[in-house]
C-alpha positions as CSV (number, residue, x, y, z in Angstrom):
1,X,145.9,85.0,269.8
2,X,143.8,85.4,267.1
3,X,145.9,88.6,265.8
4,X,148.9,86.7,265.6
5,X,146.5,83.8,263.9
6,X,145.9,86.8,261.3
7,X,149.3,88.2,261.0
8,X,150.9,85.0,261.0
9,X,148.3,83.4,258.1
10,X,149.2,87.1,256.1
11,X,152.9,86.0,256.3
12,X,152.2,82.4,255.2
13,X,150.3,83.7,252.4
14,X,153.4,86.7,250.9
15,X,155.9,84.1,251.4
16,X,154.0,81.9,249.5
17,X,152.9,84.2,246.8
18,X,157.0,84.8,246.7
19,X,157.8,81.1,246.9
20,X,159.7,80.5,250.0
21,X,158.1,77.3,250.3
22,X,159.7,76.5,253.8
23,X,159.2,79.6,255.8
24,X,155.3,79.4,254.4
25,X,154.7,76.3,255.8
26,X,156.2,77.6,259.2
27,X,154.5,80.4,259.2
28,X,150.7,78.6,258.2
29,X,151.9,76.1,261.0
30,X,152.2,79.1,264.0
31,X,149.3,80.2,262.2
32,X,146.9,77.2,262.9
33,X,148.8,76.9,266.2
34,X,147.4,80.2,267.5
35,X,144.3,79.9,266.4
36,X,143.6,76.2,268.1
37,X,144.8,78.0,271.4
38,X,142.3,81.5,270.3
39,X,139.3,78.8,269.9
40,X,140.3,77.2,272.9
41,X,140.2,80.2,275.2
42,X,137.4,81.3,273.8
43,X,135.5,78.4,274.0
44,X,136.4,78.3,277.7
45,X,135.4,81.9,278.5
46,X,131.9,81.2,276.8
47,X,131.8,78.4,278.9
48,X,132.6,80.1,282.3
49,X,130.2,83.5,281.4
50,X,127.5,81.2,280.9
51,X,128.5,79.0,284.1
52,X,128.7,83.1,285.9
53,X,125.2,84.0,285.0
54,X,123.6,80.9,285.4
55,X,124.6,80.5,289.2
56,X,123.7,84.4,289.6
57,X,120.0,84.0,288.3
């Protein structure tokens, strides 16, 4: 997720630059989309390593 986050933020930012207002602001959208979902999985796999080790030890 957070390589489409990238790619997608790199697209919104050349389309910009070009002015093609409307497809920027889709693309920054997808952007912030993907990386609310990468923060959200991430946040969740911290959450269940932690939850792994602490019931192993």
């Amino acid at each position: 997720m957070l390589k489409y986050a990238i790619i997608f933020g790199l697209i919104a930012l050349v389309t910009g630059a070009l002015g093609f207002s409307r497809v920027s602001g889709i693309a920054a959208t997808i952007a912030k989309v993907c990386f609310a979902i990468f923060l959200i999985l991430f946040v969740i796999a911290i959450l269940a390593v932690i939850g792994v080790f602490h019931l192993a030890f």
